[in-house]
C-alpha positions in Angstrom: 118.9 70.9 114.3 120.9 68.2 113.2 124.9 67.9 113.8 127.2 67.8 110.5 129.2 65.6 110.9 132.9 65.8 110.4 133.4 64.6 107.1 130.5 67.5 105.9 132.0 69.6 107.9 135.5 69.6 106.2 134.2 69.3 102.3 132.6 72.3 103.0 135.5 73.7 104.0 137.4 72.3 101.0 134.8 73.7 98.8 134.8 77.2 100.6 138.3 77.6 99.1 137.4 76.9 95.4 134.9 79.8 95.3 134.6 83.4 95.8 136.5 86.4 93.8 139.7 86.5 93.5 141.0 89.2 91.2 141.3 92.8 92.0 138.8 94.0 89.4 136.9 91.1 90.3 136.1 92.6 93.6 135.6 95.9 92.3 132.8 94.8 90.3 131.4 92.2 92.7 130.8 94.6 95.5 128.0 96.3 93.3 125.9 92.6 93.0 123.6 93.6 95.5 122.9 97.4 94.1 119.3 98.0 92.9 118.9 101.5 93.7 121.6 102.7 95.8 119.1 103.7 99.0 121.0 101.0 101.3 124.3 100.7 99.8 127.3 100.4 101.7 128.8 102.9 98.8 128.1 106.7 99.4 129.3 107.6 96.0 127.8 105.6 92.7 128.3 105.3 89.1 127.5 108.6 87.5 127.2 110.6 90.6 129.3 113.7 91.3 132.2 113.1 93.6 133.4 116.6 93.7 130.2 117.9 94.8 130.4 114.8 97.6 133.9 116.0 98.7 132.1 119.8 99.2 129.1 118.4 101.1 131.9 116.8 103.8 133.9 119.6 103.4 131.4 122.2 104.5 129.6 119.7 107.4 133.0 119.3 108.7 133.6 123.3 108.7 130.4 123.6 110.4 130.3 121.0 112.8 134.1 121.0 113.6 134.9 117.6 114.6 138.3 116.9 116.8 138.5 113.5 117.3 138.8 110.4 115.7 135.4 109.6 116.6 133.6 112.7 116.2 134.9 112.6 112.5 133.4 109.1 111.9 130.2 111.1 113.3 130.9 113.6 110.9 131.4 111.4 108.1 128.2 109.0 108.9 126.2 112.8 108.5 127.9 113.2 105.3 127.2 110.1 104.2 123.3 109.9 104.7 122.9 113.7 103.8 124.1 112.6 100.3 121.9 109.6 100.6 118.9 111.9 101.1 119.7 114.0 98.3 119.4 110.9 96.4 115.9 110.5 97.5 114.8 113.3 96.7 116.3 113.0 92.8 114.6 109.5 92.5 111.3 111.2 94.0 111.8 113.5 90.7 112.8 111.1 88.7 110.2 108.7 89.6 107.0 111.1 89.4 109.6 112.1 85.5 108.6 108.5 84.6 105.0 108.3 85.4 104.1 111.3 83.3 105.9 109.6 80.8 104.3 106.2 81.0 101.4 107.9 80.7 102.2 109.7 77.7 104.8 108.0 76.0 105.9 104.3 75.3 109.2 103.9 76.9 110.4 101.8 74.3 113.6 103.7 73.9 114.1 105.8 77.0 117.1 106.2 78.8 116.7 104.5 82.3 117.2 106.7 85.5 117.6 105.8 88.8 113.9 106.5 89.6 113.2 104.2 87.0 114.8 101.7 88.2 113.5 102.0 91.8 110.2 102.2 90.1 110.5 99.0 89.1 111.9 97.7 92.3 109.1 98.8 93.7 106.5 97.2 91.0 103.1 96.9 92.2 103.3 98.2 95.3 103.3 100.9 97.6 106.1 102.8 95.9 106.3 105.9 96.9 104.9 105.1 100.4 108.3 103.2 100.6 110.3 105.8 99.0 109.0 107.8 102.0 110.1 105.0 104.5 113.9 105.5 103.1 113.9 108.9 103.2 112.4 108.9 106.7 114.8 106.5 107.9 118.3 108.0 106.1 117.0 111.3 108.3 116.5 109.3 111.4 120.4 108.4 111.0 121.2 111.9 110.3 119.9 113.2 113.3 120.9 109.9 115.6 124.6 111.0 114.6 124.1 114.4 114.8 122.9 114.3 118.2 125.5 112.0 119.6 128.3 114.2 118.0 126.8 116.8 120.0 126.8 114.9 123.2 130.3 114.1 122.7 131.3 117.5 121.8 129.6 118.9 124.8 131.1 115.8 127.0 134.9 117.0 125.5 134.1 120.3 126.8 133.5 119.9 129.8 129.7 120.4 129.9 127.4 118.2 131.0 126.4 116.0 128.1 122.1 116.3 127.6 120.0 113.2 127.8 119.5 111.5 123.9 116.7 113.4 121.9 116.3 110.1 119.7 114.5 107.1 121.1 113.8 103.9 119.3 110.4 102.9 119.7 109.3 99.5 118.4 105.5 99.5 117.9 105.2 96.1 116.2 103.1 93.5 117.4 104.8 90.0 118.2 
């Protein structure tokens, strides 16, 4: 790698400053760019979704798994946060195998698009539901790495003797 040298170094610098968002609603709007079909967004709630029915979904994990400190509620929270994300799977599952009945019988000319739709078409040409699957297999993996820890720390504030981690990362790729 090459140094930059300092002149570089400080128009970059200068030209750092003259980009980026500035404006309130700006932001608001900016931090959606990146949102094709809401699987890995940082957002647990999007457009059109049901934030009431959200709020109940935390409410009734944090009745049930009682959370007491700072950190167990962050625990809580993470839970809440990819059990809504899987019940987002499993719309766009329906909404996806919705679209491919009608692309078979219908021309979508004027359909409204849904947000299996538009995975769908993220997905073009290839192994689309086998990816679907993927998601969903890895938004349960984090429910159950947080759910376990929150256990261990619940046990731990109790005075019991936390159990060894059920969840181990395996890495079967070859290098």
């Amino acid at each position: 790698m090459s140094e930059v040298s300092q002149k570089q170094l400080e128009a970059n610098r200068q030209n750092a400053k003259l980009g980026g968002v500035k404006t309130e609603e700006g932001k608001a709007v900016s931090k959606y760019n990146a949102l094709k079909h809401g699987l890995l967004s940082k957002e647990v709630l999007l457009e059109g979704e049901d934030e009431k029915m959200l709020v109940e979904v935390g409410k009734k994990l944090r009745a049930e798994l009682e959370p007491q400190t700072e950190l167990e509620l962050v625990l809580v929270d993470r839970i809440t946060a990819n059990v809504w994300r899987l019940r987002r799977v499993m719309q766009i599952e329906r909404e996806m195998m919705d679209d491919d009945i009608n692309d078979t019988l219908f021309a979508l000319s004027d359909s409204k698009k849904t947000l299996g739709g538009a995975v769908s078409h993220d997905f073009a040409n290839a192994d689309t539901y086998g990816k679907l699957t993927r998601y969903e297999a890895s938004i349960e993996r984090g429910i159950y790495k947080a759910l376990h820890e929150l256990q261990r720390i619940q046990a731990a504030r109790m005075g019991e003797k936390p159990p060894a981690p059920i969840a181990v990362d395996v890495d079967v790729s070859k290098d």
